[in-house]
N, C-alpha and C positions, 0 to 999 in steps of 0.2 A: 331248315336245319332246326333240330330243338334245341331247347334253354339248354338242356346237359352240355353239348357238344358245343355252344357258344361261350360257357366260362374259361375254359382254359384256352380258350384263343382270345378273350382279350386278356387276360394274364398275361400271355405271352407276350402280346403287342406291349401292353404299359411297360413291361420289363427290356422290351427292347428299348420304346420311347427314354426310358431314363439311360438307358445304361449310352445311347446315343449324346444327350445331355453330358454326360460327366464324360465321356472323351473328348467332347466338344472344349470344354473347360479346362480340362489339362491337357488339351495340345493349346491351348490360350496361351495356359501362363508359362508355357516351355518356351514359346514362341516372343512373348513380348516379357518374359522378367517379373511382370505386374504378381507382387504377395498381396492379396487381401489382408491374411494376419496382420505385415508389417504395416500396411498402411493405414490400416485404425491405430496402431499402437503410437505413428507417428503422430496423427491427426491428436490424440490424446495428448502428447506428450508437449505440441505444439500450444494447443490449450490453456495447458497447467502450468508453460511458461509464462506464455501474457497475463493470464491471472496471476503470476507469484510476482510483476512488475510492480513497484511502487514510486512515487514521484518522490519520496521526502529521504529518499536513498540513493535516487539517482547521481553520480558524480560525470556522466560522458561530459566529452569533450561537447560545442557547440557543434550542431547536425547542419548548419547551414551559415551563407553569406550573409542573412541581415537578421534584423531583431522578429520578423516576424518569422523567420524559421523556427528561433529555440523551443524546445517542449520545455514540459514541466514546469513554467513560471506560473507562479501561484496567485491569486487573486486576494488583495486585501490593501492596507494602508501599513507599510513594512518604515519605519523609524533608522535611520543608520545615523552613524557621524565619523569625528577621527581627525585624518589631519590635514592642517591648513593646506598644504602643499596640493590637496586634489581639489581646491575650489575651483579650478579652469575646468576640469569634469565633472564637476555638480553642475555649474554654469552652463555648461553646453553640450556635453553627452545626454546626463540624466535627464534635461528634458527634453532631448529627442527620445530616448527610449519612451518617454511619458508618452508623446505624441505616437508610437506605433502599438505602446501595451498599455493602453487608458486604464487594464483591471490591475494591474502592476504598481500600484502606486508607492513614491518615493518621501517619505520626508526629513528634510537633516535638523539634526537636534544638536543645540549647544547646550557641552557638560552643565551638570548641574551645580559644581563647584571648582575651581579652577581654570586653568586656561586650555583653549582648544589645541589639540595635536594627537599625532598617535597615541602616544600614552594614556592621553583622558578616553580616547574612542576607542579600546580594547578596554581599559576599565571596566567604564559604560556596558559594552558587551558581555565581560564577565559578571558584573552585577545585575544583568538582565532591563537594564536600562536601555539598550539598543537591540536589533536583531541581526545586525551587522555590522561593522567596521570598516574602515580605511584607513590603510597604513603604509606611511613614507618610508619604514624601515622594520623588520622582520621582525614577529616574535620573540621575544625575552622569556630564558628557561622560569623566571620566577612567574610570569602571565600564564605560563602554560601548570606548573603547577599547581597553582588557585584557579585555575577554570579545572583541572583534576581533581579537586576538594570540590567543586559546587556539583561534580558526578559525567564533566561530557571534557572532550579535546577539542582544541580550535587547531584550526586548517587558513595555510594562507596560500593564497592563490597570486601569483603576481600578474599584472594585466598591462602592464609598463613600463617603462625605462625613462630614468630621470637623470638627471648630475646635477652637482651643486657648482655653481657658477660664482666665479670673485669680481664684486662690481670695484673698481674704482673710480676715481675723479676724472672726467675725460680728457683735462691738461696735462695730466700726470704723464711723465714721460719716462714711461717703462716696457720692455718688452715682452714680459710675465716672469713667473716666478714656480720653482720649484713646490715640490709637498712638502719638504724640508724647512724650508724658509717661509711657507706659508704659517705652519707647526710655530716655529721661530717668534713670528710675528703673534702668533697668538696669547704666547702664553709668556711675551714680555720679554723675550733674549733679541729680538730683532725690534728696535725704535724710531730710528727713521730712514728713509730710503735711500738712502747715499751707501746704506751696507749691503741693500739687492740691485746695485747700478742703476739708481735713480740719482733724484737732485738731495742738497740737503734740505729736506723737510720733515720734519718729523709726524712719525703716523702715528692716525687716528684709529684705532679697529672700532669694530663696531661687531656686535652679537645680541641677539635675543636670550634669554636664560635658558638653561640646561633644562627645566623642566617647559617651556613652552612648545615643546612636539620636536616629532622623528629627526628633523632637519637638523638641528643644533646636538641632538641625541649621538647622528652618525657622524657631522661633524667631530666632536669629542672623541668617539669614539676609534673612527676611522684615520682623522690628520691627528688629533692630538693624544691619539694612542691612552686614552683615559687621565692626560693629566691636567691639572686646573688651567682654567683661564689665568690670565696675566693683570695685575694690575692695572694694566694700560686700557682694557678693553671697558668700553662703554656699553650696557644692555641699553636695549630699545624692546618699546614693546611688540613694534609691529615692523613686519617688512618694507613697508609702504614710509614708515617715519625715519628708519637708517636708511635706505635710497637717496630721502632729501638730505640727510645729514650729508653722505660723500658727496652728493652734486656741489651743496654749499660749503669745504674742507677739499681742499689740494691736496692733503696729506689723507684723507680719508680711506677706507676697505670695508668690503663686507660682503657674507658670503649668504645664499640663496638658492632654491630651487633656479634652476635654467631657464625654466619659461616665466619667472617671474628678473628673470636679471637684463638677460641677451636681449631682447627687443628694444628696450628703455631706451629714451633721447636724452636723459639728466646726467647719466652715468656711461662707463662704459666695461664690457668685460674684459676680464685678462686669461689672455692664454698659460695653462698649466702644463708643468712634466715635471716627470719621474727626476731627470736633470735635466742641468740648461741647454744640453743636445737636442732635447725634444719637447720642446712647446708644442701643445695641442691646445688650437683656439676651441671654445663653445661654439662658436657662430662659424656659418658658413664665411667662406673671402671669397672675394675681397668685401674688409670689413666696412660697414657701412657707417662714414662719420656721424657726428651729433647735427653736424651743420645739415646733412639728408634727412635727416628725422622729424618730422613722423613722413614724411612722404615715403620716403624708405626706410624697413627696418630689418635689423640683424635678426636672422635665420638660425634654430637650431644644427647643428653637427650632426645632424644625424647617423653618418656612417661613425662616426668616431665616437658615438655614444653607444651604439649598436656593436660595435667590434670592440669594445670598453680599450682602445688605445686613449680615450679621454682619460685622464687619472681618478676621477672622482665620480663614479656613476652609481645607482643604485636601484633596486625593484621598485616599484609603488605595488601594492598588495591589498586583495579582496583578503578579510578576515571571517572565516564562516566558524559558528557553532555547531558544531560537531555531536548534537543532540537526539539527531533520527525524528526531528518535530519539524514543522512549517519552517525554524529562523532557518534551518539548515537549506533548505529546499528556497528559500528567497535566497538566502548568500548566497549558494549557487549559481542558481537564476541570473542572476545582475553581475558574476563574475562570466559566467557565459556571455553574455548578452554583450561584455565591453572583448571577449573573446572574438565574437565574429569579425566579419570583414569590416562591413560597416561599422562594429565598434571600433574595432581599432585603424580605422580611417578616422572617425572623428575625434581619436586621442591625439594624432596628429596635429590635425586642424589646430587644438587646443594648444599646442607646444610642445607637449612630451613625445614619447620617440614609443613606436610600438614594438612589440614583444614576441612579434609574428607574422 
């Protein structure tokens, strides 16, 4: 056959070859759905999300059961403080977080003027003295509007549940005592126990001052409704110094975080309510005497802290700066990280009641 008469027969062929090709393809995608177009557009789209992800923005919840699940904790030497109330969490959460995130590092810092508590560690935070916070009681509209003057908002995150616990003398022979009469007693209208069905002795209170952190803050705030203490009431500086005070005083009171009161052999707690209908103990019962102690010790309440039929419970709170920088992305971090399972298993352990 000549050249002539062999170009338009393979013409023909290639024009069949393709046109076999493209039915082939669109009986494809009739058959199985499958868009080319859509699927780059996803593939793109999928892309230019994971790139537009950033860690110092992140707020999710925690992604997993233990500390090594969390993303986004950041690597460096991160400074917090705040208040007395969360020393049984510094003590024994934060260094186990230490032990599973070794780049995660934690160090607590006492204010540089004043005494320790919430107040001075939200300070601290707003004057860029810390990159975190901890706090026995919720932000204050005045905190939040001077961390508004320094250009960012603080965000507080609650990680657990506390109540304030009433030690007294473990002779004392009373059944507990209303909010009312607690109020009473504080602020100097109630003197001695023969007026809330006790003996005649006359009480002792005892309190830390209004500006030594969250506890004494919601105190005030919450029982004595913003009015002064009472003449009657003796400050102490530390929790540890009014504990021995009521052990050694019959007539003695004084109020405390829960896991700093309910366990104790020197003193004992008292059940609270709304009225004298309903006393709610702090401690699990049956209550465990002085004479049991230290071999046995009194148990948080937890369901009664948890379903707040206790009268007097309150958040503990992660304080994060609200800057879109690294502090933001650590407060996070460490409020996730007491989020998980295992955190708040070992907020337990600690004393305090968890939040989830």
């Amino acid at each position: 056959m000549s050249q002539k008469n062999e170009t338009p027969v393979l013409v023909l062929s290639l024009l069949i070859t393709v046109g076999l090709i493209a039915g082939g393809l669109w009986w494809f995608t009739k058959k199985s759905g499958f868009d080319l177009g859509k699927s780059t557009d996803s593939q793109s789209k999928n892309s230019a999300d994971n790139n537009s992800k950033t860690p110092q923005s992140s707020s999710k919840e925690p992604s997993g059961s233990t500390f090594a699940s969390v993303q986004n904790v950041p690597t460096g030497l991160f400074t917090y403080g705040g208040s007395t109330s969360w020393a049984p969490i510094r003590l024994a959460v934060d260094s186990a977080i230490q032990g599973v995130r070794p780049e995660f590092r934690l160090r607590y810092q006492e204010p540089s003027s004043g005494n320790r508590g919430s107040g001075s560690g939200i300070k601290s935070l707003i004057d860029g003295q810390l990159v975190f916070a901890q706090s026995s009681r919720p932000v204050e509209d005045q905190e939040l509007a001077r961390a508004k003057q320094r250009g960012f908002d603080l965000k507080q995150i609650p990680v657990a549940i506390d109540g304030l616990a009433i030690a007294v003398n473990p002779n004392l022979n009373i059944p507990g005592l209303t909010v009312e009469e607690l109020r009473s007693i504080y602020t100097g209208k109630i003197t001695n126990w023969n007026q809330v069905r006790g003996s005649d002795i006359p009480i002792k209170a005892y309190s830390r001052r209004i500006n030594d952190g969250g506890t004494v803050e919601i105190f005030v705030q919450d029982i004595l409704g913003g009015q002064a203490f009472g003449s009657n009431v003796e400050f102490i500086s530390t929790t540890t110094q009014a504990l021995e005070k009521v052990a050694g005083s019959l007539g003695g009171i004084y109020y405390a975080s829960a896991p700093e009161v309910v366990p104790q052999c020197s003193i004992k707690s008292l059940p609270l309510g709304r009225t004298q209908k309903e006393y709610i103990a702090p401690y699990q019962e049956p209550f465990v005497s002085p004479k049991e102690c230290p071999n046995k010790r009194n148990k948080l309440n937890i369901e009664a802290f948890q379903s707040g039929t206790y009268p007097i419970t309150r958040n503990l709170f992660v304080v994060v700066k609200q800057n879109g920088q690294i502090e933001q992305q650590a407060g996070l971090a460490y409020a996730n990280l007491l989020l998980t399972e295992q955190g708040q298993e070992l907020i337990t352990q600690t004393g305090f009641v968890k939040i989830r």
